[in-house]
N, C-alpha and C positions, 0 to 999 in steps of 0.2 A: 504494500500500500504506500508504505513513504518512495520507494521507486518511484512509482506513478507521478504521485502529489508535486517530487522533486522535479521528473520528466516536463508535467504540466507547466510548472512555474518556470522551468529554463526557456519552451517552448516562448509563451507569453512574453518573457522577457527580452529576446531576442525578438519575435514577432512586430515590437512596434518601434524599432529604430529602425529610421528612415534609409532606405538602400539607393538612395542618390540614384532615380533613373536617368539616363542619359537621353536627350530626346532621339527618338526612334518614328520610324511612321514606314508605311508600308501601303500599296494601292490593294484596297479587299473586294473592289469589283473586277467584272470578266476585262480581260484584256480589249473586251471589245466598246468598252466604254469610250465615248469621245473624248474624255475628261482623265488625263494621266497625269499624276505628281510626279515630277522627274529629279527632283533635288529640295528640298528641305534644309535649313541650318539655321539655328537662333544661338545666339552668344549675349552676355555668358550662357552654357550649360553647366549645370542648373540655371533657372532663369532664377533670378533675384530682382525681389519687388518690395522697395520701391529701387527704381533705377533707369539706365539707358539697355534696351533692350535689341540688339542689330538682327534684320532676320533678310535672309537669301532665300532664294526658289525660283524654281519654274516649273511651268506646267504646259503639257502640249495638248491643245484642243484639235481634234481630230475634224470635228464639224460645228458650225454655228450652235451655240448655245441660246437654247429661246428664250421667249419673254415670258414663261409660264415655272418660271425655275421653284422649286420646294428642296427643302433640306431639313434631315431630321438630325440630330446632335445624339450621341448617346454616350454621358459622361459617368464614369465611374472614378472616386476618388480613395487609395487605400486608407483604411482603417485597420489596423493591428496588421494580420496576414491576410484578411480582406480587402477584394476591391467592392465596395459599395456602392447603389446607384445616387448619382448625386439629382434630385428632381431638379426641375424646371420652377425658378423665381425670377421672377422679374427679366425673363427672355436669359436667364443665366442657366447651366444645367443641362441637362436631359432634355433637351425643347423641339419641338416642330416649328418650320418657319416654312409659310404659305407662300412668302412675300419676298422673296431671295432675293430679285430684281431690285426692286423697292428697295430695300433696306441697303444693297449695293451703291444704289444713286444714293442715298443718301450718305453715305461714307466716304467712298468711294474718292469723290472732289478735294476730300480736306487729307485723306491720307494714300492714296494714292493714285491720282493718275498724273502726279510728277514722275511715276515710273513707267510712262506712255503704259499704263493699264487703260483699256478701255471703261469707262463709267455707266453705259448705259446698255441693257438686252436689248436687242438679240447680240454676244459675243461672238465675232468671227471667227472663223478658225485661225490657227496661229499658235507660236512661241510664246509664251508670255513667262518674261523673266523681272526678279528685282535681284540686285545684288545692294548689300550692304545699309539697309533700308534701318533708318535708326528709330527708336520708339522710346518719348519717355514715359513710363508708367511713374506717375507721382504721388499716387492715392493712398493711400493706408489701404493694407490689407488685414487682418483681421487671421490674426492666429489660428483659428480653424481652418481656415482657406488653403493656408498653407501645405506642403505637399505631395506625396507621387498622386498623377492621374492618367487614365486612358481617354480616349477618348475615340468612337463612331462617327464619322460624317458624312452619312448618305446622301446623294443628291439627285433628283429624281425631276424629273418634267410629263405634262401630257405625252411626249414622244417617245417615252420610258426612261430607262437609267441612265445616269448622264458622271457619274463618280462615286467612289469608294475609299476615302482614308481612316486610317485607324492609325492615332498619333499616342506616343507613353512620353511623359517627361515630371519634371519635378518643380515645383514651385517652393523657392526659401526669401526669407528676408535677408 
């Protein structure tokens, strides 16, 4: 019995130091998506918030992305040796988003399309790359928040699947 009880408590203890993920992400739809991440990188890794955040990528669109674009989010954040679902507040979370387009234009202008991103659906086909794109997060984050998380990001249009990423990384102060 003290085995056990001993097993247990190392288990647990061990279980909830954080194991510094490294950002990782990976395409989880059919190759035949029009929409491929071809490069990913945010520095620092680990991100650290609050601070200057640099992030690189590109993505090759195969064909025009429409005006009818949905995206569903599906974030899990670990808890001890658990990943947990993290729900959907305030468009933060686990979310659906009807309004892809929309919420695009609205971003879009103030942070990127100094990287010739295009701002407005239907998206042509094309390369679309940023290198070295700086971001200040200057917010207070809130100790919970804090972090490893996964994350699903489905994208999806009337004309069916249009992308698939599944991103892990870790959020610290």
């Amino acid at each position: 019995m003290y085995i056990s009880l001993f097993f247990v408590s190392a288990v647990n203890a061990l279980s909830f130091r954080t194991s510094n993920y490294r950002l990782s992400w990976t395409n989880c739809g059919p190759i035949s998506d029009p929409a491929q991440l071809k490069s990913l990188t945010i520095n620092p890794d680990p991100i650290r918030i609050p601070g200057n955040i640099t992030i690189s990528g590109s993505v090759d669109i195969a064909s025009q992305i429409p005006t009818d674009v949905h995206a569903s989010v599906y974030l899990q954040r670990k808890v001890g040796p658990f990943f947990v679902k993290v729900p959907c507040v305030e468009n933060f979370g686990s979310c659906s988003y009807d309004n892809v387009c929309d919420l695009w234009a609205t971003y879009c202008p103030k942070y990127a399309s100094k990287y010739g991103l295009p701002c407005e659906c239907p998206i042509p086909a094309n390369t679309y790359s940023v290198s070295n794109a700086d971001v200040l997060i200057d917010k207070h984050v809130p100790q919970e928040l804090l972090g490893e998380y996964r994350a699903t990001v489905d994208i999806t249009s009337s004309e069916g699947h249009l992308a698939c990423v599944d991103i892990d990384l870790t959020i610290k102060r």
